[in-house]
FIVEX-532483 format. One record per residue (C-alpha): x, y, z; residue in one letter. Coordinates in steps of 0.25 Angstrom, whole numbers, plus 5000, padded with zeros to 4 digits. Layout:
FIVEX-532483
XYZA;...
end
This chain:
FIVEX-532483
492148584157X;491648454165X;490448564170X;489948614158X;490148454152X;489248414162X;488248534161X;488148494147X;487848344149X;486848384159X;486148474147X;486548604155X;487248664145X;486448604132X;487248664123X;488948654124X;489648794128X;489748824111X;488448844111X;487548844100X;487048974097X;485449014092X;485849104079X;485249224086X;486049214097X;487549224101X;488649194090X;489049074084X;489648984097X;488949084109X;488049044118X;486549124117X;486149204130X;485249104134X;485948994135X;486849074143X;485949094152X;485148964154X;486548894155X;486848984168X;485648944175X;485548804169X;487048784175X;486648834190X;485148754189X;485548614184X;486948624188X;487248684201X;485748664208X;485148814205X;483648854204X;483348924191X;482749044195X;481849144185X;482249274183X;481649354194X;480649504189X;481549624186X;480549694195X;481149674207X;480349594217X;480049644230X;481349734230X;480949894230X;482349934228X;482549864214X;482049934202X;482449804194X;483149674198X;484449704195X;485349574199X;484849414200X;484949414213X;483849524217X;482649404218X;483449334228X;483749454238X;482549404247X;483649274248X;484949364250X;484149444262X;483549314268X;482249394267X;481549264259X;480449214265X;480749064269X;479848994263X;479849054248X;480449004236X;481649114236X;482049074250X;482348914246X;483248954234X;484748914236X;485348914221X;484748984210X;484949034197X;484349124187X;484349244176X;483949364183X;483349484175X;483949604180X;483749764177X;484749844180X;484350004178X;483950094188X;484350074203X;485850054207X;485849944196X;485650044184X;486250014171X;485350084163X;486150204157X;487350104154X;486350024145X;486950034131X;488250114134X;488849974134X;488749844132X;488449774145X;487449854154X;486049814154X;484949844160X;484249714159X;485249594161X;485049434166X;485849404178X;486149264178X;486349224193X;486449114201X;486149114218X;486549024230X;485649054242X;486349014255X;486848884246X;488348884239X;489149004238X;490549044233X;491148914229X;490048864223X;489549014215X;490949034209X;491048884207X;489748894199X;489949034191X;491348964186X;490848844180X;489848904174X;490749024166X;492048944162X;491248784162X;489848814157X;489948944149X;491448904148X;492149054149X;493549044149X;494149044163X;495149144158X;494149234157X;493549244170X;493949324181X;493349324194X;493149424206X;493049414221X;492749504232X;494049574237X;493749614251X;493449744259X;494349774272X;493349884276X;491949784276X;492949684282X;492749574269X;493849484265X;494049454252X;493149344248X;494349234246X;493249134246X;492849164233X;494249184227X;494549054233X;493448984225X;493849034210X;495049014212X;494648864215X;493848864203X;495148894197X;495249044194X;496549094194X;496949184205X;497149294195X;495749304190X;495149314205X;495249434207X;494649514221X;493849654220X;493249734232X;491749774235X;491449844223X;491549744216X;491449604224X;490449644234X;488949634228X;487849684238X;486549684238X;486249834242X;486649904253X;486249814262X;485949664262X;486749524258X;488149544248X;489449484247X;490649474239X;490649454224X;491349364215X;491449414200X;491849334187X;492149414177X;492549394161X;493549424152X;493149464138X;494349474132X;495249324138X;496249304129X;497149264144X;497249394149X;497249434163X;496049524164X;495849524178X;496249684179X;494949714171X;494149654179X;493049734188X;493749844181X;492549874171X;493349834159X;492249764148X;493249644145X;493249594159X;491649584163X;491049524176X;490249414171X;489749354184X;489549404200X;489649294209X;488949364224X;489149294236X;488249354248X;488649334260X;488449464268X;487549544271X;487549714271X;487149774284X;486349924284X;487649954289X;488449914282X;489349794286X;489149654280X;488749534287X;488949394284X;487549334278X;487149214284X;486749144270X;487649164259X;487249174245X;487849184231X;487249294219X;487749274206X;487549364194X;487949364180X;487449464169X;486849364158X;487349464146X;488849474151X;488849324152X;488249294138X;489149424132X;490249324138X;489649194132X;489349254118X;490849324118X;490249454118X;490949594121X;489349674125X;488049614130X;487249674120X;488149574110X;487549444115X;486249354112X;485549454124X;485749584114X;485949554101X;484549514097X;483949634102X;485049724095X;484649664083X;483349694087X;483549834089X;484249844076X;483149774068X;482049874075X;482950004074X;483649974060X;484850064064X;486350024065X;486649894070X;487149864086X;488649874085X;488949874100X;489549984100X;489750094113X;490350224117X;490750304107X;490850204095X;489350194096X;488950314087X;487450374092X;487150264102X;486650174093X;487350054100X;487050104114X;485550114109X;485549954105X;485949914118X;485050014127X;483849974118X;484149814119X;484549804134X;483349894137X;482449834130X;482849694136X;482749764150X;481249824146X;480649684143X;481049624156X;480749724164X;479449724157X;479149594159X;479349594172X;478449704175X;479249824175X;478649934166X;479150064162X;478650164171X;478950284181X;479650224193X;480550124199X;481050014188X;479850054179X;480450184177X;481850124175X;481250034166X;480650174157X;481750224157X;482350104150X;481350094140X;481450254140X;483050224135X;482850114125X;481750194118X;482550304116X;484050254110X;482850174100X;482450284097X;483550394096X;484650304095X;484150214087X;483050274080X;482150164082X;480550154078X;479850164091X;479650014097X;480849954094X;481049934108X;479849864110X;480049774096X;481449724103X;480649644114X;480349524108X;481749524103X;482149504120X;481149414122X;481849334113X;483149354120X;482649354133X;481249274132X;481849144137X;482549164150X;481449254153X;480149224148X;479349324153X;479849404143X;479149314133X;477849344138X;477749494141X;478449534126X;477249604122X;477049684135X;478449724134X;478349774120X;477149854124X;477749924135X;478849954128X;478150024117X;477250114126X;478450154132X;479150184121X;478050274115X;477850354128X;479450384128X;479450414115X;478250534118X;479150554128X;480350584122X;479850684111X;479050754124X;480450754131X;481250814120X;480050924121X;480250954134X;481850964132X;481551064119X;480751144128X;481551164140X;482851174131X;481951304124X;481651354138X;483251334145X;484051454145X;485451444139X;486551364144X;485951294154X;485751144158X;484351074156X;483451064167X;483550964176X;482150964180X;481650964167X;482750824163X;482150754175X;480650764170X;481150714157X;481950604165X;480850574176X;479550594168X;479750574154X;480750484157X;481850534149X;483050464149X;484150554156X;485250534144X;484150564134X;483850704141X;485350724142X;485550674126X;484350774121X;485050894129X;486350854124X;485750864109X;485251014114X;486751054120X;486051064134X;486450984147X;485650934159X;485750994171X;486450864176X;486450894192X;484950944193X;484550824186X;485350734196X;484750794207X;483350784201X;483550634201X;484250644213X;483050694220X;482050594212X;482850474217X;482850504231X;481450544231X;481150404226X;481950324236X;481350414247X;480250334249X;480550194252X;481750214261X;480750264272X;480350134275X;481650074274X;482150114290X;480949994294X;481649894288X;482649864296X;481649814305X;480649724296X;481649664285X;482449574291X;484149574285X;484649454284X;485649434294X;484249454303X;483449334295X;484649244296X;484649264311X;483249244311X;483449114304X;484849044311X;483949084324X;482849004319X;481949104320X;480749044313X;480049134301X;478849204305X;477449114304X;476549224295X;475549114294X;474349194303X;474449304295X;473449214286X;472649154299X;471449254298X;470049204295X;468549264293X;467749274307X;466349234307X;465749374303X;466749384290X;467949474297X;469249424295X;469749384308X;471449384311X;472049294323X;473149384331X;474449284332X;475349274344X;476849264340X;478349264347X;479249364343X;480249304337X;481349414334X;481549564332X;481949654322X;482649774322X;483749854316X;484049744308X;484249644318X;483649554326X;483349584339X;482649514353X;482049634359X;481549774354X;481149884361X;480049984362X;479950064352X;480749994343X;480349954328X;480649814325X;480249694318X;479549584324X;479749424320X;478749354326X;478649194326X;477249214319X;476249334314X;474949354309X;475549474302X;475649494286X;477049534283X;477049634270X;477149534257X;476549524244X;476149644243X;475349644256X;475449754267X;476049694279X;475149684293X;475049784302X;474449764317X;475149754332X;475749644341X;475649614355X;476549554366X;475849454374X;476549494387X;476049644384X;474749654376X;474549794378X;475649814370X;475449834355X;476549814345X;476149854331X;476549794321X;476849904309X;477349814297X;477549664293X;478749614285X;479149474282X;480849454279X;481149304277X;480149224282X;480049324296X;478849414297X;479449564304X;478349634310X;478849774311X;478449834326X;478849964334X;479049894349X;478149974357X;478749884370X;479849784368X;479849664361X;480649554361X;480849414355X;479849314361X;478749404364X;477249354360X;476549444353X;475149444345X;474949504334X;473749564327X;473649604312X;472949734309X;471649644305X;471149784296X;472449804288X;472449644287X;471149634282X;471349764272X;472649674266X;471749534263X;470749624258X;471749694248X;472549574246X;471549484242X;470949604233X;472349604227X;472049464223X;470749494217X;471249594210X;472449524204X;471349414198X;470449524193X;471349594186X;471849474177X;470449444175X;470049574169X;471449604163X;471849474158X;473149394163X;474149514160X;473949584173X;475149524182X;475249584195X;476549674198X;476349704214X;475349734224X;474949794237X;474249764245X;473749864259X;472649854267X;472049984259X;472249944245X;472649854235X;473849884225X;474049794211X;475049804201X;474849734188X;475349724173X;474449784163X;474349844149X;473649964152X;472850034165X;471449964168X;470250024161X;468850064170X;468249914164X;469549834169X;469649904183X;467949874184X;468149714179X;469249704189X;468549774200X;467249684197X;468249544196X;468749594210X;467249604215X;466649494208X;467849394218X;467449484230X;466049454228X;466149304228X;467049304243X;468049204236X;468749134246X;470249164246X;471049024245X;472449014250X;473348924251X;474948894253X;475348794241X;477048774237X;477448874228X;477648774217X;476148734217X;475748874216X;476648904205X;475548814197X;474348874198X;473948944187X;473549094185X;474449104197X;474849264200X;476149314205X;477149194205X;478549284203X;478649314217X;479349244229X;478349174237X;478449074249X;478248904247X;477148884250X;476348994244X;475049044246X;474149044235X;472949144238X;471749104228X;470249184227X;469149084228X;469948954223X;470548854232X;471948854232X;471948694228X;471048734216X;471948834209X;473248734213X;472448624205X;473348584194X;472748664180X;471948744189X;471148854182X;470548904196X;471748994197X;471449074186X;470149114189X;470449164202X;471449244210X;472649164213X;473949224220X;475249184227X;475049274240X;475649294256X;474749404259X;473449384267X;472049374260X;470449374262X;469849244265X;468649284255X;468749394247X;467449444249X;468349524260X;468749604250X;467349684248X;467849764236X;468949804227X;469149934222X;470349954212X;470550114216X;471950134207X;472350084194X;473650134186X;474950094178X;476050094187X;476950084172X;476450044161X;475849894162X;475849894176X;474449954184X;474349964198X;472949954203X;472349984218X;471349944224X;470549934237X;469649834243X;468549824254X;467849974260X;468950034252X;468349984239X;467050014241X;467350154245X;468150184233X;466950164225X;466150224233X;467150344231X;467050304217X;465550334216X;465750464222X;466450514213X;465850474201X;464550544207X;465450674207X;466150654193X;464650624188X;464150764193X;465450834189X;465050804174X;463750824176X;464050974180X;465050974169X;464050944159X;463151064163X;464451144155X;464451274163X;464851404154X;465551454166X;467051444167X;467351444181X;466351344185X;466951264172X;468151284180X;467551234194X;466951094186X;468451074181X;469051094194X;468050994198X;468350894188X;469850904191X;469650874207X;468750764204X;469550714195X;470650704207X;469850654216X;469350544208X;470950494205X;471550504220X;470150424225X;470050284227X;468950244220X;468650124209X;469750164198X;468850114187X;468050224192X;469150324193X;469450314179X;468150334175X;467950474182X;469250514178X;468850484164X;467650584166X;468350684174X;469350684162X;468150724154X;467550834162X;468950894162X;469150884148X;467650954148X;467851064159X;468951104153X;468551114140X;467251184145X;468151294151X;469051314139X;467751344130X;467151434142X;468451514142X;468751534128X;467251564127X;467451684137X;468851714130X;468251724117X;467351844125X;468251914132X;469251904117X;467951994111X;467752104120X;469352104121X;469252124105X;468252214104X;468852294117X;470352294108X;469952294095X;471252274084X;472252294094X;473652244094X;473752204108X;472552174118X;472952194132X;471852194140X;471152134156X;470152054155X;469251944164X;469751804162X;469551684173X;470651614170X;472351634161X;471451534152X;470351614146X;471151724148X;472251664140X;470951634130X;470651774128X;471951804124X;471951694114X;470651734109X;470751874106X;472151854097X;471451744090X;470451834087X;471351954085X;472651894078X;473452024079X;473452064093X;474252024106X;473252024118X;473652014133X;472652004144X;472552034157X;471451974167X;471551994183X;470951894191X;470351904205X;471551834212X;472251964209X;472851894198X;472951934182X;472951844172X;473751874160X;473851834144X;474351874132X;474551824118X;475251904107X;474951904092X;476051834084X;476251934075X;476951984085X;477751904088X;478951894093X;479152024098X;477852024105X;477951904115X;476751864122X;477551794136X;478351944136X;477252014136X;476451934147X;477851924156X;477852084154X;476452094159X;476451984170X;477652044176X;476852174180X;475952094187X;477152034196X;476651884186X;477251794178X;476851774162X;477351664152X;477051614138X;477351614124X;477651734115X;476451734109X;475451674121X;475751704137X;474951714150X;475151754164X;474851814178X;475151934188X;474452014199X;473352104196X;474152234203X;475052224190X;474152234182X;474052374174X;475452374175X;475352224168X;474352294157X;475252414155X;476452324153X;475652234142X;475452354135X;476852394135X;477352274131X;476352254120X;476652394114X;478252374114X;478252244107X;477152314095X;
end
């Protein structure tokens, strides 16, 4: 009690442990969520020497494997790999603490089904954490994590039981008696330290890379002096893990066998809703300060029965389980929201619809709620959640609006799905499963969730057909992780493991010098002029290890002493060029791809003779695809700057890339660009270009460029100092302390390499422009000759466009050359969407092509019908009052015959007519329509079927219309058969 007496004097905990409650929170006596949570990190920061971190993004950054961070540590794997640049921010941290936002749904973390069967998964959850990087380790963690539980938050050491890693005779690991040693200092009784084996005291990062044994406290719900130690780890909810205490200090090999890291770090994790369930004397999550507000919310909005907590059988139609999917969902939808993961089609913003999807639907069928009572429960988490995590705060509206678009478009959805269902449950014979093939398109592309196909077809007394629609998702999942692993093989010889980077470093094998990838200047006629660079090969790589010599034909990675090569980062493309030995300069070495791991640049080389540490080389840049990236990188920038002036200060950037062909740039909007926006932005772009600004750029501290205002992208790691890249303003001006210089210009944090005046960039054409998801677009664009010839394309084919409506408006009364203009209109318009051309432009013609469509094929359906209503007379006049017409006749197309057909019942109510009509392909065209008075003896898909079949054709349709096909050496028989047919059902 000393501990928490001094935390108190020293205004840690402001409040005693009976802490006094807001009325809205907690019971009478518990502490509220968030004075949970900010005594955790407040008791690592002020007591124990911690950094207080922010939460990172949920969208996982620079991590393709993630769809969602899913555990505090993910932010600091550049740390646990050694791959952190050495002079960035990440690479000085050695104890830090935070609340982590984490998503756990899709991927091998995927608790989204279990959402709202009970009451403790979540799809959204805070990870309270706290990290040593090379700095203490199992004394101190486990020192730490106990006064903070029984001292601080003062849980009754009788409650606590806690776990260590058991050992594994066949990986040759001891039990990890260091850690048992230390709670049993700390004064845990031997009977509550208990050891487990791999499963379940072995944490690892993936298949490969750093891991170690675990240390695990868990708590008892129940007390009351038992021994509870047989429940734990046994999935019993009285005896819960509360806190996992990792200590890494190995590292997974590719094949297998663990190695000793050469830094060892501690990751600690412990789920912020178990602890306040804990804290508050709760049984369930959802019971707590975190929940309950948004119950009540739920209950206000959908006036049903109240939450009762209850699951399993006892909770009657679901209605329980729907207040808990609804409120952990909607938690999960505003942060993923706010941090720029939108529902969409793909990856995590696929995850993310289907999340929404499933909270949309128990509001409405279970709990028959008005349509936005999801979106209406937002403000109630920004209230919850609004102060650990302000961001929340600023984007409410946004989310709300996203939201409620969805909502509507499932909504549509559903009714179209139930549709579909009715259809193909009319259609299915007897006793037989559903389609797969027809569940997966409700699944993939309505997005349908998979229990609701199977609860709609339950309703019906139909099932699925369960193994054909695993093995449709089995083939869909590996075709989408086919395409990455191509590339995977090279890795091994540009991303350095760490075992290799620490050998590097206890060699003193110094970080690369990149600096000459910046030393190129303007030559005296304007071209851009780049200095070779002489360098020592310091190291190579290969196989995943480090090696003095390679041979000739051998792929490895180079570390040099110092390069004029860009390695890829920031969303630039790396270099590509060749490299020469001094001693034998005949001898080209190309350098295929650049990659920078921990301070080291790796240039990736097939040997074409051997190479061995100490060689000189020189190495040249390919000056072309160098200059094609400053052009586009720097148009980037332009692009960036015009975009928030035409838009406003709502477009945040979400990614770019950047080639030496083109220029990608993801950004947040509302909706897609109009033809005026993409022309303003076009025109900002041109206007800069124009002028040649001088690009300015300087290296500053990282802390000076934190305050210059307007400044873009600050959320991602960067290295101290930092170069700041500034169009047409000095460097110094926009550091000036009230600056407004940097908001009337383009100002960015940015590595990647650059014009000297952006005259260079001659011209910018934006060529693409979508919405990846809704409010995100992704535009492309390209620069330089490129540009130019894109609207020269541009002109081209708005000259074509121009004399396609020119022709249309002459309104031939010929039907096949009707036909030809439509043809027309449609090959056009795909030319005009798969050319690069100005995209203002392109959605202009496509607007017009639209119309000449909409006009051809009006024109065409007047001309037939007008040559239906013909041929209908002399069929008339030729049958005059007869019950059945069947009868050949010309016809251009199934359409005007099919209109003949319609015309002479129309005009002769009583008769059921069948026509005939061979074309010159050798094929006969076939329709029928019968009268409904007679009906339904006389069926209209029989009689075509019956008269099809003589021509070796198919036939299909309704009872009373049908159409089809055959070949015209069937034909009389076909005719003969019509009249047969006719007269047996009359």
């Amino acid at each position: 009690m000393a501990a928490a007496g001094w935390l108190r004097r020293r205004g840690l905990l402001a409040v005693p442990w009976r802490w006094r409650c807001s009325p809205r929170r907690g019971g009478a006596g518990c502490p509220p969520a968030g004075q949970i949570r900010d005594t955790f990190l407040r008791f690592f920061e002020e007591r124990h020497g911690h950094r207080r971190l922010p939460s990172a993004p949920v969208r996982p950054r620079g991590d393709s494997r993630l769809l969602f961070v899913n555990a505090g540590m993910n932010q600091f794997k550049p740390i646990f790999l050694g791959t952190a640049h050495p002079r960035s921010e990440l690479a000085q941290y050695r104890r830090v603490v935070n609340s982590q936002k984490c998503v756990r749904a899709g991927g091998k973390h995927n608790d989204l089904e279990d959402v709202g069967r009970d009451t403790y998964h979540h799809t959204f959850f805070e990870m309270l954490g706290n990290w040593s990087f090379g700095d203490y380790f199992k004394e101190e963690a486990c020192s730490m994590a106990w006064e903070l539980l029984t001292e601080v938050y003062e849980i009754p050491r009788d409650r606590l039981y806690v776990t260590y890693f058991g050992g594994d005779p066949s990986l040759g690991l001891c039990a990890d008696e260091e850690c048992r040693d230390v709670w049993l200092r700390l004064g845990v009784p031997a009977s509550r330290v208990l050891p487990f084996p791999l499963k379940d005291n072995f944490w690892e990062m993936g298949d490969t890379g750093p891991c170690g044994p675990c240390s695990e406290i868990h708590y008892d719900h129940v007390g009351g002096g038992r021994n509870a130690a047989a429940l734990v780890n046994q999935g019993s909810p009285d005896v819960v893990e509360i806190w996992n205490l990792v200590f890494m200090q190995y590292n997974r090999e590719v094949e297998g066998n663990l190695l000793p890291l050469p830094q060892h770090h501690v990751d600690t994790g412990m789920g912020l809703e178990r602890l306040v369930t804990v804290l508050q004397s709760k049984r369930s999550n959802y019971d707590t300060d975190l929940f309950t507000p948004i119950l009540d919310a739920i209950h206000k909005g959908c006036r049903g029965p109240s939450y009762q907590g209850l699951v399993g059988d006892a909770d009657v139609g679901r209605v329980n389980m729907a207040y808990r999917v609804v409120a952990d969902h909607v938690r999960t939808l505003c942060v993923c929201i706010t941090d720029g993961i939108y529902p969409g089609f793909s990856g995590a913003e696929l995850v993310l619809r289907r999340i929404l999807r499933r909270a949309v639907r128990f509001c409405s069928e279970v709990l028959h709620a008005p349509p936005g009572l999801l979106a209406s429960l937002v403000p109630t988490v920004v209230e919850v959640l609004g102060d650990a995590y302000p961001e929340l705060t600023k984007n409410a509206d946004q989310i709300m609006d996203i939201i409620n678009e969805n909502e509507v478009a499932f909504l549509s959805s559903l009714e179209r799905g139930r549709r579909i269902i009715e259809r193909t449950v009319q259609q299915m014979e007897p006793s037989t499963d559903f389609p797969a093939e027809v569940a997966w398109s409700l699944y993939g592309n309505l997005g349908f969730p998979l229990d609701l196909i199977n609860l709609m077809l339950e309703e019906k007394g139909i099932g699925l057909d369960s193994a054909a629609f695993d093995k449709l998702a089995l083939e869909d999942a590996k075709r989408k992780a086919g395409g990455p692993q191509a590339g995977q093989l090279q890795d091994t010889n540009v991303s350095l493991d760490v075992h290799s980077l620490a050998q590097l470093q206890s060699s003193n094998v110094p970080a690369t010098d990149d600096s000459p990838k910046y030393a190129y200047t303007l030559g005296q006629h304007g071209q851009y002029e780049f200095s070779p660079c002489q360098a020592t090969v310091l190291m190579l790589y290969r196989d995943q290890s480090l090696q003095k010599e390679v041979g000739a034909g051998q792929r490895c990675g180079v570390i040099l002493d110092r390069t004029n090569f860009y390695a890829e980062q920031g969303g630039q493309d790396s270099d590509q060029g060749y490299m020469i030995c001094l001693e034998q300069q005949d001898i080209l070495f190309p350098v295929e791809s650049v990659h920078l791991c921990g301070g080291y640049v790796i240039h990736e080389v097939t040997a074409v003779e051997t190479l061995r540490v100490g060689h000189q080389v020189q190495l040249f840049v390919d000056e072309a695809r160098r200059l094609g990236c400053m052009r586009n990188h720097t148009a980037t920038h332009l692009l960036n700057f015009a975009l928030r002036h035409v838009l406003g200060d709502n477009p945040e950037q979400r990614g770019s890339h950047v080639t030496a062909e083109r220029l990608r740039f993801d950004f947040d909007t509302k909706s897609p660009m109009t033809v005026e926006q993409l022309q303003q932005v076009e025109q900002v772009v041109q206007d800069v270009i124009k002028r040649n600004e001088v690009v300015h750029i300087a290296e500053v501290p990282l802390t000076l460029a934190r305050s210059v205002r307007g400044l873009r992208a600050m959320d991602e790691g960067y290295p101290d100092p930092v170069r700041i890249v500034s169009l047409g303003v000095p460097v110094e001006s926009v550091l000036t302390c009230d600056s407004e210089a940097a908001m009337q210009t383009s100002v960015e944090l940015c590595c990647g390499t650059h014009l000297l005046q952006t005259g260079a960039v001659e011209d910018l054409t934006i060529i693409g422009e979508r919405q990846l998801v809704k409010g995100i677009s992704r535009v492309i664009a390209v620069t330089g000759q490129q540009a130019k010839q894109a609207r020269e394309v541009g002109k081209c084919l708005a000259v074509e466009v121009d004399s396609l409506s020119l022709r249309m408006q002459q309104r031939s009364t010929s039907i096949p050359e009707m036909q030809n203009l439509s043809k027309e209109v449609g090959q056009l318009t795909k030319v005009v969407a798969n050319t690069a051309m100005p995209q203002w432009q392109r959605k202009g013609l496509q607007t017009v092509l639209k119309a000449l469509q909409r006009t051809a094929n009006t024109a065409i359906k007047k001309l037939e019908l007008q040559k239906a209503e013909e041929k209908a007379k002399q069929l008339l006049t030729k049958h005059c009052n007869q019950p059945v017409i069947i009868d050949t006749i010309s016809a251009d197309s199934l359409s005007i015959l099919m209109k003949v057909v319609n015309q002479l019942c129309d005009k002769s109510p009583g008769t059921s007519v069948l026509l005939l009509s061979p074309q010159a392909s050798g094929e006969v065209l076939c329709a029928c329509q019968v009268s409904k008075n007679c009906l339904p003896v006389f069926s209209a898909a029989d009689w075509a079927v019956a008269v099809c079949t003589q021509m070796e054709g198919k036939a299909g349709g309704s009872p009373v219309v049908a159409k089809g096909s055959g070949n015209a050496k069937g034909m009389q028989r076909a005719l003969t058969a019509a009249r047969t047919f006719a007269q047996s059902k009359l």
